[in-house]
C-alpha positions in Angstrom: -35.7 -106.9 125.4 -38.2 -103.8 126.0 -41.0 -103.6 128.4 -43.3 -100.5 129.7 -43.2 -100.0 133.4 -46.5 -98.8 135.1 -47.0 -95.8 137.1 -46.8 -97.1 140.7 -43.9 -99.3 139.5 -42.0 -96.4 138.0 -42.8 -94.4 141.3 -40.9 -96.9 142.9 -38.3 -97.0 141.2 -38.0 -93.3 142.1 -38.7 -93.9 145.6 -36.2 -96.8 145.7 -33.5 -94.5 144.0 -33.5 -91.7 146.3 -32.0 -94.4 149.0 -30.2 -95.9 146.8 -26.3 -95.5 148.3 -26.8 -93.3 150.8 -26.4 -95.7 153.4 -22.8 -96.5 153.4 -20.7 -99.9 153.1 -23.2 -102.5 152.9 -26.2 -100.1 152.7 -29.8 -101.2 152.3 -33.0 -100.1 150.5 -35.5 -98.8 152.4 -38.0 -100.0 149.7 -38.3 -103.0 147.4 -37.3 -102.6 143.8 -39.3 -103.0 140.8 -40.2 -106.3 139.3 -37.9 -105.7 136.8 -35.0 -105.0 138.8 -35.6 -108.0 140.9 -35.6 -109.7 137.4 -32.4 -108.3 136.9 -33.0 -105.9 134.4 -32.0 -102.8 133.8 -34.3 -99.7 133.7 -34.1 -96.3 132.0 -36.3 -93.5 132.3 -36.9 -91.0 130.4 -38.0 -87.4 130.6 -41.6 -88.1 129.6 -41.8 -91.0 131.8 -41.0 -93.0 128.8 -39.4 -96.4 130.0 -37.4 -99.0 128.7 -35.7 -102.3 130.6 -33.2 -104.4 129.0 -31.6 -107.7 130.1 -27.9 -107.4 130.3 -27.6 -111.3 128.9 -29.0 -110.2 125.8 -26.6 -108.0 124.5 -23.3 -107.0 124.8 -23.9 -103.6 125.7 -26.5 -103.2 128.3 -25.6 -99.8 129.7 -24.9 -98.2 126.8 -28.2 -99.3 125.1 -30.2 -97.7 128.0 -28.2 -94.8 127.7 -29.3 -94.3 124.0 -32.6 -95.2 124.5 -32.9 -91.6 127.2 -30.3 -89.7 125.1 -32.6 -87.2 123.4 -35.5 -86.4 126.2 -32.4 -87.0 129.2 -33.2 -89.8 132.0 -31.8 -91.9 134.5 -30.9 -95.8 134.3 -31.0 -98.1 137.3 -28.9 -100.8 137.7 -29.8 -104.2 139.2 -28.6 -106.1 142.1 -25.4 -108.2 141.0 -23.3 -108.0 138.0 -24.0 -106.1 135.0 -21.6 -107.0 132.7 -20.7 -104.4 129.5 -17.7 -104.9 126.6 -16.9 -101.2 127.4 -16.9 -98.1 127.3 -19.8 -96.5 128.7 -20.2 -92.8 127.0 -22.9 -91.4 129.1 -25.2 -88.7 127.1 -25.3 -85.1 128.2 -28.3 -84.9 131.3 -28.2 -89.0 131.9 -27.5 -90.8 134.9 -26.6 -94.5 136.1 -27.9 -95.2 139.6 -27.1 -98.5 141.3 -28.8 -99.9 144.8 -25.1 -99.5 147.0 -21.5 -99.8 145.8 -21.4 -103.5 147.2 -25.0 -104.2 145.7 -25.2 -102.9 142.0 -22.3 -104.1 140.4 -21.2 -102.4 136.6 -18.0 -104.4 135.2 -16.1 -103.3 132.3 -14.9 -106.8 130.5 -13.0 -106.0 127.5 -9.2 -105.4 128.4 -7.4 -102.2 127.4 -11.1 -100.5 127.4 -12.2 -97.4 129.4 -14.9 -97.8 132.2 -17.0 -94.4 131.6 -15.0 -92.4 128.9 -16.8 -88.8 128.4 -15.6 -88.1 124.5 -18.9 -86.9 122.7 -19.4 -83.9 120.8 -21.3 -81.8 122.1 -19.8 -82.6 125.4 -22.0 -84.4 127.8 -22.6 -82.4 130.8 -24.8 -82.8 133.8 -24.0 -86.6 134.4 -24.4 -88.5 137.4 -22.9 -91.9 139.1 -24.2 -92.8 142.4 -24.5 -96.1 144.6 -22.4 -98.6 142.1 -19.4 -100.2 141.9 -17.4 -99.6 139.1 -15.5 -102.4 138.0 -12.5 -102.8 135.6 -11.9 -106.1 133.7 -9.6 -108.2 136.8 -6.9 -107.6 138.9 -4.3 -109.1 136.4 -5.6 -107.8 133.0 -4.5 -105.2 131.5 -7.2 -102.5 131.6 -8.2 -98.5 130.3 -9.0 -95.7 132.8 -12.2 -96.3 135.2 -13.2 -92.5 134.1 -11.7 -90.4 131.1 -12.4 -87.2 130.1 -11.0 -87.3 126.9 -10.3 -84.4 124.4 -12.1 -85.3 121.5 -10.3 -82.4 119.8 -13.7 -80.8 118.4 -15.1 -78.9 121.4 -12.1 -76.1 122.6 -14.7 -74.1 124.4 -17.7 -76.6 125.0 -16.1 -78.8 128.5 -18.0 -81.1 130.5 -19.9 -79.4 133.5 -22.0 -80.1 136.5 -20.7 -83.8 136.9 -22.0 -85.7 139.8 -20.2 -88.5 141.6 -22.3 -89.6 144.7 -21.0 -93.2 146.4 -18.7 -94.5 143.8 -16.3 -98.2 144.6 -14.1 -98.4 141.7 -12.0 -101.8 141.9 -9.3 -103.7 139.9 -8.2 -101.2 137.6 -4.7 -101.4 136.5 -4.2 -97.9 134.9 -5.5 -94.9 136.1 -8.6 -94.4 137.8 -10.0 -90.8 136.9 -8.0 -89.0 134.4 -8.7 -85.5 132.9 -6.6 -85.1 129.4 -5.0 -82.3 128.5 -7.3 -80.0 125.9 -10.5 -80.2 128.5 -11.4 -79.2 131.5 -14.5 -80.5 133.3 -16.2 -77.7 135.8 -18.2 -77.1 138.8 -18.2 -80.9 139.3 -18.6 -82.4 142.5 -17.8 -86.0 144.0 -19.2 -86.8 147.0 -17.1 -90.4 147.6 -14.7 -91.9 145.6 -13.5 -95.2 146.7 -10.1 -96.7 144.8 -9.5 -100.7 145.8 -7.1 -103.2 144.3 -6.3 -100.6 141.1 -2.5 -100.4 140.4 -1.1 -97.3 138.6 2.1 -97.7 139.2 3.1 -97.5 135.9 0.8 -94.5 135.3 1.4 -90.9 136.8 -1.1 -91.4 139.7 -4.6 -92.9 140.8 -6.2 -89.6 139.9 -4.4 -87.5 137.3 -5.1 -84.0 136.3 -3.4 -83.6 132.9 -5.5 -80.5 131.7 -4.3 -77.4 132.4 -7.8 -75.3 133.5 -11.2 -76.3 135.0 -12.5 -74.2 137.7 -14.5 -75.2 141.0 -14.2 -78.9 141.0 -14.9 -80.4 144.6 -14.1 -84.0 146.0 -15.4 -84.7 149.9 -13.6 -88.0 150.8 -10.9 -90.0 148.6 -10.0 -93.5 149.9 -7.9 -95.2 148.0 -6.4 -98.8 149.2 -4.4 -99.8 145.5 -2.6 -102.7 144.9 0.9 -103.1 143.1 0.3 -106.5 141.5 0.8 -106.2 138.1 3.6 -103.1 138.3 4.8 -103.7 141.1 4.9 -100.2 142.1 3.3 -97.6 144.3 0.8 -95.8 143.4 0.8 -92.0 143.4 -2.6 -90.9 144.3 -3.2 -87.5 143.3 -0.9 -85.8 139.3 -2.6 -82.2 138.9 -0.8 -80.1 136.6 -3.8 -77.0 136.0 -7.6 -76.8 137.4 -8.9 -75.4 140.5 -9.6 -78.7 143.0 -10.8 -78.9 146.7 -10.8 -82.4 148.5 -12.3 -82.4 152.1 -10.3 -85.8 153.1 -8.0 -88.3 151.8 -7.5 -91.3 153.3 -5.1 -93.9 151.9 -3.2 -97.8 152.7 -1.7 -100.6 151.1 0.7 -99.7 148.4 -0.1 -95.8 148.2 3.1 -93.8 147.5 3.5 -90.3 147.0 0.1 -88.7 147.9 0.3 -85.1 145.9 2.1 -84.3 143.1 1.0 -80.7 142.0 2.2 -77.5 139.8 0.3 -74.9 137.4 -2.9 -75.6 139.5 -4.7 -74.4 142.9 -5.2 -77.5 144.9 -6.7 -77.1 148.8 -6.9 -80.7 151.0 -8.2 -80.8 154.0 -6.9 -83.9 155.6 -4.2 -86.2 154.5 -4.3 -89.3 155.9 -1.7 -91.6 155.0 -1.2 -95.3 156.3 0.2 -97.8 153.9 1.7 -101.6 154.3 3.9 -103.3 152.3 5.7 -100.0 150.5 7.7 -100.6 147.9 10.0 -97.4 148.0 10.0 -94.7 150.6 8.5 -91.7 148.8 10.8 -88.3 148.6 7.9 -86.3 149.9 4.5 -86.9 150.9 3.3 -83.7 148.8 5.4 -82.6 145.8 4.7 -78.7 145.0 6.2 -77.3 141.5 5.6 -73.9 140.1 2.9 -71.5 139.4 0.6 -73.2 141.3 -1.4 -72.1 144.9 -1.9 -75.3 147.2 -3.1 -75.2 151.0 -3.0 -78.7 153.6 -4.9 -77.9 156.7 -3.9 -81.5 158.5 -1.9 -84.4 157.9 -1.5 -87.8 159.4 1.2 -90.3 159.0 0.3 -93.5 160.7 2.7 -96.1 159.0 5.3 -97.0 157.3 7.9 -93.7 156.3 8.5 -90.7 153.8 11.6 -88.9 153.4 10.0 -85.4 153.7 6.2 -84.5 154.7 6.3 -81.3 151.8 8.8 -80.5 148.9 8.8 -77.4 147.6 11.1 -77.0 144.1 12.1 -74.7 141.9 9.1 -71.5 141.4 6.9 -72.9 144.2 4.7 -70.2 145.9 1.3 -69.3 147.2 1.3 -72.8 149.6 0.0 -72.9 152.9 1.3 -75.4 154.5 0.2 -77.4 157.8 2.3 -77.9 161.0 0.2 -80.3 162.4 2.0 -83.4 161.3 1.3 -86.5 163.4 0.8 -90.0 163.8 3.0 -93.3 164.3 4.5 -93.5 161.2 8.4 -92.2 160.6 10.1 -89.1 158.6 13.6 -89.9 158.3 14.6 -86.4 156.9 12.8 -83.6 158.1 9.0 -82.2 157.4 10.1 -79.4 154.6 12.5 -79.9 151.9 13.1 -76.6 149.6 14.9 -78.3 146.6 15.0 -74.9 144.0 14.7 -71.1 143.9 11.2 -70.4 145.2 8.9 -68.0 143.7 10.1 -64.2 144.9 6.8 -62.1 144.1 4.2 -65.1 145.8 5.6 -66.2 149.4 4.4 -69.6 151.3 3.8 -70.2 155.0 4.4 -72.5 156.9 2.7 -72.8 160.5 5.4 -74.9 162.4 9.5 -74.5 163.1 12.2 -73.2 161.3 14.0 -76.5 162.8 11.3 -78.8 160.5 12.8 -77.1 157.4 15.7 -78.4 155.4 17.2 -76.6 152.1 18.9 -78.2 149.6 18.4 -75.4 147.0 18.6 -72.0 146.7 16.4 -70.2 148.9 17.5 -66.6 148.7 14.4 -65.2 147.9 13.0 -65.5 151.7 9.5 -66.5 150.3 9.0 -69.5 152.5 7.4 -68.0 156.0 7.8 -70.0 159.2 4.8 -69.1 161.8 6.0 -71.2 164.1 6.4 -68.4 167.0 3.9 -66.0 165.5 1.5 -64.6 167.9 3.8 -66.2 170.9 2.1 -64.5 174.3 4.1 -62.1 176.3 5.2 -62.8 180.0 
């Protein structure tokens, strides 16, 4: 179904989007939507002001269908209040965006099992995409499912990668696979993700919640990860974070339930802010909190452990260098072992600090090199 949308109702649909999860949890818009959108229709708009709305009941692909209809001018669609329902996947077009009214509001549910929520495989790649203010929502907690997002290599496009990709409020739920996953062969860059929110996934039997298979894409920013999985169909914990390449900043994680091993990272540069990591009901103790391999530069400015236990807070194997590593390690949670564990021959030519006590470091490798320096007494004032 098609209908035109007047000028004052397509300003305030504009008007209505800028709110439109800014708010938080349970946000509210500041203005009333559209008729159609009240109707619970979707609505695309194009460059030229060109509008279409569709009802979702009418056709299996809702979303996608408002995509195509702004693919060649670019555009925005706006989801409804409630459930949108789509077989899956969504494959936005390059300049498009999908814009909901709040993560617990505008709801976009993937239903076909074994299907990808948002998979970015066109050629040319599709760059300058945006999610904001929706939850993104796999097929059911105990059905089999694809990845929430996929960057996929679609094996045509060595040199053209997705860029400028926009995440603003995102609430990705019941995902059993992983949730954001860059394949090898591409590398998305410059993109930033304002808030990504992981509930009830389980990816146990995948490497982690958010995996970075590729091994390049510069300047990719997240502010705040939260990520509360669940461990019902593997019944596993859930790694949060597999980077193996790519340049990636995170502001703050902040993680529960069935997390397991928070970072497991090599080949890449990876900087994180805070770590905060309180989860119930583990089913292993991880070896480490953060995992560091080779050829990779890595910097934690803070970390919190306010349940349950790890082994070690850091492990640092064979060819690690370049990591900076925080001594601030607190909380009410337990290490049995120590905070460092160097498990291999670190890197000789790139040496890692560490700002806290040679007493917090165990070796269990070869460590001849010397690269690992402890600050703990650095700068120490003079009587």
């Amino acid at each position: 179904m098609t209908d035109s949308l007047d000028r004052r109702s397509y300003l305030a649909v504009m008007l209505a989007s800028a709110t439109a999860g800014c708010s938080g949890w349970g946000d509210r818009m500041a203005t009333p939507p559209p008729e159609p959108l009240t109707r619970g229709h979707i609505v695309a708009i194009g460059r030229d002001l060109e509008t279409t709305t569709i009802e979702p009941t009418a056709t299996e692909t809702p979303v996608q269908d408002a995509l195509d209809s702004v693919a060649d001018s670019g555009g925005r669609i706006y989801l409804p209040p409630g459930i949108v329902r789509e077989r899956g996947p969504v494959r936005p077009h390059r300049n498009t965006g999908i814009y909901g009214y709040g993560m617990n509001v505008s709801v976009l549910q993937i239903t076909q099992p074994d299907t990808d929520g948002i998979r970015f495989d066109r050629s040319p790649r599709a760059s300058r995409v945006q999610l904001d203010g929706f939850e993104l929502r796999g097929p059911g907690q105990q059905s089999s499912s694809g990845v929430a997002i996929h960057f996929c290599d679609n094996g045509t496009d060595p040199v053209s990668d997705p860029a400028d990709f926009y995440v603003g409020r995102l609430y990705c739920w019941a995902w059993n696979n992983s949730v954001y996953r860059v394949d090898e062969g591409v590398g998305p860059f410059q993109c930033r993700h304002d808030f990504l929110r992981m509930d009830e996934c389980d990816a146990g039997d995948e490497r982690a919640l958010i995996e970075w298979r590729s091994s390049y894409g510069p300047a990719n920013w997240f502010g705040t990860i939260v990520a509360y999985p669940s461990a019902n169909v593997s019944g596993a914990n859930s790694v949060l974070l597999h980077q193996r390449g790519g340049e990636l900043t995170v502001g703050d994680i902040t993680t529960g339930t069935t997390t397991g091993q928070l970072v497991d990272t090599q080949n890449g540069r990876l900087r994180v802010g805070r770590l905060h990591y309180e989860p119930t009901g583990q089913r292993t103790v991880p070896r480490s909190l953060v995992r560091i391999g080779p050829n990779g530069a890595t910097r934690f400015d803070d970390v919190l452990i306010d349940s349950e236990a790890v082994r070690y807070v850091y492990k640092l194997g064979e060819g690690a260098g370049d990591a900076v590593l925080s001594g601030s390690v607190s909380g009410r949670g337990t290490i049995q072992r120590n905070t460092i564990n160097v498990s291999g021959r670190l890197d000789p030519d790139r040496s890692s600090w560490y700002f806290g006590r040679s007493s917090d470091v165990d070796v269990t490798g070869s460590s001849e090199t010397g690269s690992l320096r402890v600050l703990g007494s650095a700068g120490q004032g003079l009587g």
